[in-house]
N, C-alpha and C positions, 0 to 999 in steps of 0.2 A: 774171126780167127785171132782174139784178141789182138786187135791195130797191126795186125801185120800185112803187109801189101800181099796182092796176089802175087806181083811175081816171087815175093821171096818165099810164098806158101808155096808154091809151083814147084823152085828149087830144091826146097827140102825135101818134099813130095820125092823127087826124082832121085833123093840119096836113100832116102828109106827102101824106094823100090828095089835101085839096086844090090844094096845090103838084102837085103831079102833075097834074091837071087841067088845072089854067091852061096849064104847060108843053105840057100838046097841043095845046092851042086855039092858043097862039102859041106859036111854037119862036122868037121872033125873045126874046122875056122869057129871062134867063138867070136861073136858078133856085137860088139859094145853099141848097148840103147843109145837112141838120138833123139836130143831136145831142143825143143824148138825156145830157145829164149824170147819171151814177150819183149813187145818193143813200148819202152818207156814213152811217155811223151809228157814233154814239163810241166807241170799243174799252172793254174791260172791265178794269176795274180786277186788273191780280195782286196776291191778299194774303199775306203769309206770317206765322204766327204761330211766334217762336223762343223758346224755355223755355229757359233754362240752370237745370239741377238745382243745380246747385253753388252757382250766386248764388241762388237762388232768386228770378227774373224772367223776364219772360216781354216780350216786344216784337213790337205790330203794326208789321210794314210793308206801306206799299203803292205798288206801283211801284218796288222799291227805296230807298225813303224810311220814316224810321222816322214813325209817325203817333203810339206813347202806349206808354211804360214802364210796366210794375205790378211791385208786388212781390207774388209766391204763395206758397202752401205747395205742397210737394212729397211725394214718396211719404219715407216713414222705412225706416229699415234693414230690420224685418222684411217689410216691404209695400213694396216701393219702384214707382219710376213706372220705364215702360218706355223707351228710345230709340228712335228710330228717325223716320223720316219718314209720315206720314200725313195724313187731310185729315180735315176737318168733317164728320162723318157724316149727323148730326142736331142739331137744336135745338128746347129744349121751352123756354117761359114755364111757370112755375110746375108744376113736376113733384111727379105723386106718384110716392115713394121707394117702388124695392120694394128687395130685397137677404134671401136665405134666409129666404121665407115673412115678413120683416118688413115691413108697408104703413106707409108715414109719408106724411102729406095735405100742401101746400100748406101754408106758416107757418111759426113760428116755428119750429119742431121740427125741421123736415125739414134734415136733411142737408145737402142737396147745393142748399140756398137757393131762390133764388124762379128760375134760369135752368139750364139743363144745354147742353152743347156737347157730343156724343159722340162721339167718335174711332173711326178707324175701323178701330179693335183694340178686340174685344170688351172691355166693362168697363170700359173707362176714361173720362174725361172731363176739359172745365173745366167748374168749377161754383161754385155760394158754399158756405156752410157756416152750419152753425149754432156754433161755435168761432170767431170773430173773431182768439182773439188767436193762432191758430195759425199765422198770415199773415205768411210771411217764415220759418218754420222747417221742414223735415221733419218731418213730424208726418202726414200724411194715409196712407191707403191704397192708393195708389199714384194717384191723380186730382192734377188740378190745381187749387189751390184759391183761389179770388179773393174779395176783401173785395165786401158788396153793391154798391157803389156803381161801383167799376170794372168790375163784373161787367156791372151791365146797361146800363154806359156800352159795353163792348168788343161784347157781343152785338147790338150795333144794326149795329154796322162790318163786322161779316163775316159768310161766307153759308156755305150747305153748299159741300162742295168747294175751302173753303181749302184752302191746307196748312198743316198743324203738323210742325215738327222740335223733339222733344225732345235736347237736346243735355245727357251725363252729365256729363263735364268739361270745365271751359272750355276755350278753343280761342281762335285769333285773330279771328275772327268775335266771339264773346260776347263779350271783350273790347275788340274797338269798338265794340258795343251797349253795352254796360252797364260799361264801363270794367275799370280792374284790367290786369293780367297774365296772360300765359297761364302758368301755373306748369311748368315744365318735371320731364320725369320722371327720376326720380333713384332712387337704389336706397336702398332703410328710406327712404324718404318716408311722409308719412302715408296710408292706405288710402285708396283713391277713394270716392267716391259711388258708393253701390250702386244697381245700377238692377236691372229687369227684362228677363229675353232674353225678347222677342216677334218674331214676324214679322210686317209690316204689311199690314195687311191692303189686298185693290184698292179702286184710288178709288170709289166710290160713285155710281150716277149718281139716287139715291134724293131725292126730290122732297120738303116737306113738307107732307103731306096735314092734320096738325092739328102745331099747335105750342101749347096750353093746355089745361096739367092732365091730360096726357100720362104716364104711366105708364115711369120709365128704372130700367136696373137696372146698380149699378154699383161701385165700389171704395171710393168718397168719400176 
């Protein structure tokens, strides 16, 4: 009935009827059509989260509009984080770390902090960290890594089924997010930012059944 509840279809129902009524009883009443006005309902916010490995930041937007810059770590040379396009898979509050038979609980210890966002290429993720000061360097395991406090500021703003584009080297794009140059390629330039070849995996249509003290497993 497009979105309209039953009871207010019920309602209308029961003026049309009556109007109809009247109208037989006297044909001489002329009887003004009645329209059921569809019930809007507010379209849904598009998010996109953009990582440039190279700046090491990452920018929510939504709607086209940038909503909050951070700066992260990214994956390092031997570990590096992967490109490509992908969405929000999962999101846990305070996860416990597994990673090769190793359990790390909720706190101070754990890894990958007090929030996980898990992409939807096996392994990887945003997450915080128990290393603060590695924020703003390559330095991680191939994940993305956010200082506490942007972390559980950014996970409130967006839902499974975003999408994430990791981008390896800047491009014109990152550079009017996050300013700079797009560095043009030149022959003996300095080696690029290594990334990982993944393929992305399909969108998710995965719901979240518990989101606390959830159990992820992953690259940090």
């Amino acid at each position: 009935m497009n979105g309209m509840s039953k009871w207010a279809a019920a309602a209308t129902a029961a003026v049309v009827f009556a109007v109809q009524a009247t109208a037989q009883q006297d044909a001489a009443i002329q009887v003004p059509s009645v329209h059921m006005a569809a019930v809007q309902t507010a379209p849904v916010a598009k998010r996109v989260i953009v990582v440039s490995l190279e700046d090491r930041k990452m920018a929510l937007l939504e709607d086209g509009q940038v909503k909050k810059v951070y700066t992260v770590a990214v994956g390092k040379a031997t570990t590096p984080s992967p490109t490509g396009t992908f969405t929000i898979a999962r999101r846990v509050k305070n996860p416990v770390y597994q990673h090769e038979g190793k359990v790390v609980q909720p706190g101070p210890g754990n890894p990958v902090g007090t929030r996980w966002m898990g992409l939807s290429v096996k392994g990887y993720g945003i997450h915080g960290t128990n290393e603060p000061k590695s924020i703003g360097k390559a330095a991680s395991h191939g994940c993305i890594r956010m200082a506490r406090k942007d972390l559980e500021e950014m996970y409130e703003m967006v839902s499974v089924g975003d999408t994430v584009e990791l981008v390896g080297q800047r491009n014109e794009e990152t550079a009017l997010l996050f300013g700079g140059e797009q560095k043009p390629v030149l022959a003996g330039a300095q080696e690029p930012v290594v990334t990982a070849s993944v393929m992305p995996a399909a969108t998710t249509t995965t719901t979240e059944a518990a989101t606390e003290g959830v159990a992820v497993t992953g690259n940090w």
